[in-house]
C-alpha positions in Angstrom: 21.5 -7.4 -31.8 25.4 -6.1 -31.1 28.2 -6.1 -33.4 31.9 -5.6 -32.7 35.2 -3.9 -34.2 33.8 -0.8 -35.3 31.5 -2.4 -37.8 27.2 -0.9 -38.3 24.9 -2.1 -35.8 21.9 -3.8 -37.6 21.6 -6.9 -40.0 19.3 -9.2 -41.6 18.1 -11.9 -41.1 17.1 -14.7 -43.2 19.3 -16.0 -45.7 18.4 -15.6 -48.8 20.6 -16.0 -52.4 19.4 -12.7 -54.2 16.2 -12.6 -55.4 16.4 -9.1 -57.2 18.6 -9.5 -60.6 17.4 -6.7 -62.2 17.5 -4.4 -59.3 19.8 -1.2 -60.2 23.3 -1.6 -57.4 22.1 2.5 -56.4 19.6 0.6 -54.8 21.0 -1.7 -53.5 22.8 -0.1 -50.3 26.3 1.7 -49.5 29.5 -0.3 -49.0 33.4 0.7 -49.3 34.8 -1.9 -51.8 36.8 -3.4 -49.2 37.0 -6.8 -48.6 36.5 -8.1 -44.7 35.3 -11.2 -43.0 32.1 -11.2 -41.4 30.7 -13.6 -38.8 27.3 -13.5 -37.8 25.1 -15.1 -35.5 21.2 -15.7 -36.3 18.5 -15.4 -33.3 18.4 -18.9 -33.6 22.2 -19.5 -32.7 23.2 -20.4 -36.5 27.0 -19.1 -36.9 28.1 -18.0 -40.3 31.5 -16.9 -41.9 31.8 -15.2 -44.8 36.2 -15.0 -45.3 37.1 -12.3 -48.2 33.9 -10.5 -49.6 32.1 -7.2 -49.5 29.4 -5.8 -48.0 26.2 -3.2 -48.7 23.9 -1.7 -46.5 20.8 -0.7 -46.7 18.2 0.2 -43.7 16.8 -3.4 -43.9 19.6 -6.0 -44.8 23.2 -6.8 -44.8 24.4 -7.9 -48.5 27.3 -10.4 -48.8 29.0 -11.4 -52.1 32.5 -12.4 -53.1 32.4 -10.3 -56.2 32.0 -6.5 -55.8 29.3 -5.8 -58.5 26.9 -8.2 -56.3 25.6 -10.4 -58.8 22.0 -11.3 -57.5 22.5 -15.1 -57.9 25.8 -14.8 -55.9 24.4 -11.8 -53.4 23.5 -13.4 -49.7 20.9 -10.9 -47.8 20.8 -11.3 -44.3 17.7 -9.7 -43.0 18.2 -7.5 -39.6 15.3 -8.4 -37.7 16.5 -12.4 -37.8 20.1 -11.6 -36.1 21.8 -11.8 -32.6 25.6 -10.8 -33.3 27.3 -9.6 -36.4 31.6 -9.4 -36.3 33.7 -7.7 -38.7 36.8 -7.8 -39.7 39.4 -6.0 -42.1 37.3 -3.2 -41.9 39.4 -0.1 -42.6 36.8 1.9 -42.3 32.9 2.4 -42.2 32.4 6.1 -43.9 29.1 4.7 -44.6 27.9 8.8 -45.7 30.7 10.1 -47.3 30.9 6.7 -49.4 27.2 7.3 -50.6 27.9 11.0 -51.2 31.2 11.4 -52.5 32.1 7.8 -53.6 35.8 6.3 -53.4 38.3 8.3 -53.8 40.4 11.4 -52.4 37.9 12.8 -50.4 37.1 9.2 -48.6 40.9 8.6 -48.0 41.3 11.8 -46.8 38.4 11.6 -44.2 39.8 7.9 -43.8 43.2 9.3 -42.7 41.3 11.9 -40.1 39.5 9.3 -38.9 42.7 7.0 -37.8 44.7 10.2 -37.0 42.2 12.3 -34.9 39.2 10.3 -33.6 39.6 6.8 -33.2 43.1 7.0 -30.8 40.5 8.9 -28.1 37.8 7.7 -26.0 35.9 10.7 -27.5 36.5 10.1 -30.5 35.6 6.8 -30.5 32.6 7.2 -29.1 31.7 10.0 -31.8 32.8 7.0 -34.4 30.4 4.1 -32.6 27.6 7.1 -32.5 28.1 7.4 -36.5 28.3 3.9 -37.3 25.3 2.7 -35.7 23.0 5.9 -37.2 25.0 6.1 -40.9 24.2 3.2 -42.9 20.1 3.5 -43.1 21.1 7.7 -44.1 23.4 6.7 -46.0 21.5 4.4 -47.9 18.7 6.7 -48.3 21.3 9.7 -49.7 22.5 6.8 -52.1 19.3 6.6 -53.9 18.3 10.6 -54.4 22.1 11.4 -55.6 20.5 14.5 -57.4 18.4 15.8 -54.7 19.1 19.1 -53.6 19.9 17.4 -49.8 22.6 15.5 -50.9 24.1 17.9 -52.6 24.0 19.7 -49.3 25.9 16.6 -47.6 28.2 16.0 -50.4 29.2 19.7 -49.9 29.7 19.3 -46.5 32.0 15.9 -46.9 33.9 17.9 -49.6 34.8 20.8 -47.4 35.6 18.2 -44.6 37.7 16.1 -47.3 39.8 19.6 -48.0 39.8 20.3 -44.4 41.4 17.3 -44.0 44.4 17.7 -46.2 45.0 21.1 -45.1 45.5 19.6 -41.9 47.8 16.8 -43.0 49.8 19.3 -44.6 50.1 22.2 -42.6 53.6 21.6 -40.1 52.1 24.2 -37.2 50.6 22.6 -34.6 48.7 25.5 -33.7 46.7 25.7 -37.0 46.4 21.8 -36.9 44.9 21.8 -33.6 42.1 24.5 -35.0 41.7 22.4 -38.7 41.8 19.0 -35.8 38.3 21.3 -33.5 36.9 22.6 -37.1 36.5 19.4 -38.6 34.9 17.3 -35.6 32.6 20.2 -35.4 32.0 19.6 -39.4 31.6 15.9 -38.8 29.0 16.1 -35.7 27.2 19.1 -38.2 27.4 16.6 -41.3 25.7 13.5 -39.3 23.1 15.8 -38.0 22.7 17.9 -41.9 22.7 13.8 -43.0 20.0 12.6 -40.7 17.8 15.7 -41.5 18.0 14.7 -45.3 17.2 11.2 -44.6 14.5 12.1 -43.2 13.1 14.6 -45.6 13.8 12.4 -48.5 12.3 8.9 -46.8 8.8 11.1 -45.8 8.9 12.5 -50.0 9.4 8.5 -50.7 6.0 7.9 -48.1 4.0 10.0 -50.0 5.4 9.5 -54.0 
């Protein structure tokens, strides 16, 4: 399956009208309450639009809604085995981690900013971008339902420190320093993915055997 404009990799398939009502939203993926369009293909060759509505992950399924709280009666669930091609669009960004770690707010809009600044006007950046997009959401998801481990803690740490980074950067008028705070934090951010896949994978092997 292949997606385009920056958006996560994997999807679900059938489409279903949620079935879960009483299942808590921690569980129910990561999103970043903004709305986008998305346009996906099934492996059968059905094309869908969905104009104006959010999105969660989670390491199975796309959920779609128009209303942000996901109301399970409203709440589509594509499944990710059943699709070809997912698009999407008004996608500011896809800080799937920091999102599940930190939540919205100044240290998302910060990374946000480095993001746009720093990494996605280079081809090396962007690649480092497609690499996290396509490996985040299922960690991501996974950090979003142990918020009180002791590993997310580790990654929220991380994102914060990146988050302060970031300002420091945006602040500071000497280019030499930004150049350093620019080399400090991709270091940070290829450390963070690596720190959040180890913790995914801690935490999903302590779900295996609870």
């Amino acid at each position: 399956m292949s997606t385009e404009d920056g958006s996560d990799t994997e999807t679900e398939a059938d489409v279903d009208a949620g079935d879960d009502a009483d299942r808590p939203l921690s569980e129910m993926g990561v999103g970043d309450g903004r709305e986008k369009h998305l346009h996906v293909v099934t492996a059968s060759g059905k094309e869908i639009d969905h104009d104006e509505v959010y999105l969660k992950h989670t390491e199975t399924e796309y959920l779609v809604c128009s209303d942000s709280d996901f109301p399970a009666a409203e709440t589509t669930r594509y499944r990710k085995e059943n699709l070809a091609h997912v698009k999407i669009t008004q996608h500011h960004s896809n800080c799937f981690i920091t999102t599940a770690t930190a939540g919205e707010g100044p240290t998302l809009d910060s990374l946000r900013g480095f993001r746009a600044d720093v990494l996605a006007p280079s081809p090396t950046g962007r690649g480092l971008l497609r690499l996290y997009e396509a490996i985040s959401p299922p960690i991501a998801a996974t950090l979003a339902r142990h918020p009180e481990s002791t590993a997310t803690h580790l990654v929220r740490g991380l994102v914060d420190r990146c988050g302060s980074l970031a300002d420091r950067r945006r602040a500071t008028s000497e280019d030499g320093e930004r150049a350093a705070l620019s080399v400090a934090l991709i270091v940070l951010y290829v450390v963070g993915v690596c720190l959040g896949a180890l913790a995914h994978g801690w935490l999903r092997a302590r779900e295996q055997f609870n």
